[in-house]
C-alpha positions in Angstrom: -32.6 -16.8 -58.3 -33.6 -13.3 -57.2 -36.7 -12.9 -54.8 -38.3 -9.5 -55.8 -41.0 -7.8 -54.0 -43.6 -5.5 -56.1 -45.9 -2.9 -54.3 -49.4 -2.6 -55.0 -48.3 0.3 -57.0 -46.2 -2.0 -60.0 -49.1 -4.9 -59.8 -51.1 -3.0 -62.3 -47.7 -4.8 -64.5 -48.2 -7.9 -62.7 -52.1 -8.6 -62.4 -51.7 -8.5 -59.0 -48.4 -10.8 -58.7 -46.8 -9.5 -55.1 -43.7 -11.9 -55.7 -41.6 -13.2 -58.7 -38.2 -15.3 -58.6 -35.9 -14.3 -61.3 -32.6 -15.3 -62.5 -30.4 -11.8 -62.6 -26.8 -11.0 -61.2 -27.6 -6.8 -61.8 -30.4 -4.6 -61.0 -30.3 -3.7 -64.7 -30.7 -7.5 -66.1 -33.7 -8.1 -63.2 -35.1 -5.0 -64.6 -35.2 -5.9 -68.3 -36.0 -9.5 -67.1 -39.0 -7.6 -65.4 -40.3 -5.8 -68.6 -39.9 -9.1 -70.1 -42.1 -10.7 -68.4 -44.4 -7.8 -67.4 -44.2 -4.9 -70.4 -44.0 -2.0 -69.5 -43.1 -2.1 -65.8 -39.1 -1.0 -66.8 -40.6 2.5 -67.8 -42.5 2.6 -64.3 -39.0 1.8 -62.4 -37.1 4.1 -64.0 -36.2 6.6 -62.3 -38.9 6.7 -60.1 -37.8 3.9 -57.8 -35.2 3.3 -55.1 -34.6 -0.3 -54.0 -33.7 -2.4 -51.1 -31.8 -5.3 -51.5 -31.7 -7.7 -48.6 -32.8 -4.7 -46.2 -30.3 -2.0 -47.5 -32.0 0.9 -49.5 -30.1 1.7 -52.5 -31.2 5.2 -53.7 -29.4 4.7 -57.6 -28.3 1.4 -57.8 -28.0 1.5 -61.7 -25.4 -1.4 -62.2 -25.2 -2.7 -58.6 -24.7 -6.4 -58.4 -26.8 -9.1 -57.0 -25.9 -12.0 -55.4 -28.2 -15.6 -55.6 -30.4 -15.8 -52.8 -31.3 -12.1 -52.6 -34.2 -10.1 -51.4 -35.1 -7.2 -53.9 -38.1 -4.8 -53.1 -38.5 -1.8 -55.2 -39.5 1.4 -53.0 -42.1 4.0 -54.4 -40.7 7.2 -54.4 -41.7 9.6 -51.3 -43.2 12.5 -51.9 -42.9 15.3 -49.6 -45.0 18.9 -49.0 
């Protein structure tokens, strides 16, 4: 299982859910796993987002593999001015 992190910014998806375990070996399968379980949320992510899994930012991490055990948090995008 996958620990992922949501900000206050995808728990409108979640009804306030800060933390979900899922079972995923990519960032695409937790993502549809995601929209699964929270509609919607997969259109929210994509592109928008960056991720960190276990502490290392990934800035497109379209098929990147995770491993059992991991830490995902999804980063909202920065904007700048």
């Amino acid at each position: 299982m996958v620990n992922v992190f949501l900000g206050s910014n995808l728990q409108r998806f979640t009804h306030g859910v800060e933390e979900v375990e899922v079972n995923a070996s990519s960032v695409k399968s937790l993502i549809a796993e995601l929209d699964r379980r929270y509609p919607g949320i997969a259109d929210a992510l994509d592109p928008k987002f960056a991720l960190a899994i276990n502490g290392e930012v990934i800035a497109n991490p379209g098929y990147e593999k995770i491993s059992d055990g991991s830490e995902v948090r999804f980063l909202a995008p920065m904007q700048g001015g």
